[in-house]
N, C-alpha and C positions, 0 to 999 in steps of 0.2 A: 833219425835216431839221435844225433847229436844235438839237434835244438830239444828233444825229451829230456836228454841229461843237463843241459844247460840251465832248464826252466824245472828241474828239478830242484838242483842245487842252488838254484836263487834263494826259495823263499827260507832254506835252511839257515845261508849265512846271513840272510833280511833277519831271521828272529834274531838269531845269536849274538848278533854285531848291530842292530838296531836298536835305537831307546824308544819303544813303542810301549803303551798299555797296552792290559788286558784284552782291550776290545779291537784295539788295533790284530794285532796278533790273531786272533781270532779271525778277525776278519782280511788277513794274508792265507788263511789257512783255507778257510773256502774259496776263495779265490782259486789258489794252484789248486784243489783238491777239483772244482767243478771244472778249469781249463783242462785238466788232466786229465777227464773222463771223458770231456766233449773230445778233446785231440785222439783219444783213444778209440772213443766208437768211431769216428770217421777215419782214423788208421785203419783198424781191423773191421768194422762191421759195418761201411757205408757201401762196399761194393757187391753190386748182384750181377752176377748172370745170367740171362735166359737161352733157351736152345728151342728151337720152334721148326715146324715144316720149312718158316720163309727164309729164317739163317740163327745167326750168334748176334745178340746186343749184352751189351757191358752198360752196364749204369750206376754212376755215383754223383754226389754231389756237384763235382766241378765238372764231369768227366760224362756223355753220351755219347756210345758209338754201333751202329749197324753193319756188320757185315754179311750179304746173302749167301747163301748156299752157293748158288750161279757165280758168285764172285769170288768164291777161297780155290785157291790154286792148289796148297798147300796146309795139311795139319802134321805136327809132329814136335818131337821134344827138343826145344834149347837150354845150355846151359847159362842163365844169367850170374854173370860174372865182372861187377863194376871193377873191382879190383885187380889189373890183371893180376892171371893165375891164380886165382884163390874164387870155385865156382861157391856161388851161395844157394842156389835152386835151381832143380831141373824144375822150369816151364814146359806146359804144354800151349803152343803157338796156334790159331789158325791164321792164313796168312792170305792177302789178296798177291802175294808175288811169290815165283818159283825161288827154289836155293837160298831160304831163310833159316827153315828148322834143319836139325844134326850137326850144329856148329854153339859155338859159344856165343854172346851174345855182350855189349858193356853195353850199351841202352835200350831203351825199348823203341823199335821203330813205329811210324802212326800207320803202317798198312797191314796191321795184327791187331789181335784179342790175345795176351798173354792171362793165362791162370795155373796156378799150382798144381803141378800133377799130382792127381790121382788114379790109380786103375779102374777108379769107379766111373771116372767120365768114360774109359772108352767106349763102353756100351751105346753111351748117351750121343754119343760123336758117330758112331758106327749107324747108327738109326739112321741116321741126315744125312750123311757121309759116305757115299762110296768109294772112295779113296783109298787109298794106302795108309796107315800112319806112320811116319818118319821119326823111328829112333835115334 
């Protein structure tokens, strides 16, 4: 979030405080305006989920991961909380290790599937999932 605000603020003080023409300017403006959209679909819209008979995969640009049915120990909700004390999002975790979820959380460990709680996953969790979910 702070390299968003930093590259935003560039190209304002770039016009203001630069002796550019017309086309220069212009051409700062698509610039931040296409980096800003590319940084923004892969912030919020490069990540998917799927949920199948065989388990959870997570997939995005940098990021491929499989966890099987057979392999999650555990599902339930953490509080991610980089900051101590100050939680930002309750997660819903699946997790290859017991005594992850119902606690707070400051990074995301690699032996989960972290996603935004919804009450609409549980269903979808439930299907797959004979488990418990851990509030």
């Amino acid at each position: 979030m702070g390299l968003f605000i930093i590259s935003s603020t560039f190209p304002i003080i770039l016009l203001k405080y630069g002796e550019f023409g017309g086309k220069v300017n212009i051409m700062i403006i698509f610039v931040w305006i296409l980096t800003s959209l590319v940084y923004g679909y892969f912030l919020y819209f490069d990540k998917r989920l799927y949920f199948n008979d065989k388990g959870v995969k997570y997939h995005s640009l940098l990021k491929k991961k499989f966890i099987g049915w057979d392999e999650v120990q555990e599902v339930g909700i953490v509080v991610y909380s980089p900051v101590a004390g100050h939680a930002t999002a309750n997660l819903l975790c699946i997790s290859t290790q017991k005594g992850v979820t119902g606690r707070r959380i400051v990074v995301f460990e690699e032996h989960g599937i972290y996603m935004n709680y919804r009450r609409s996953l549980i269903p979808i969790i439930n299907k797959y999932w004979k488990g418990e979910i851990i509030s």
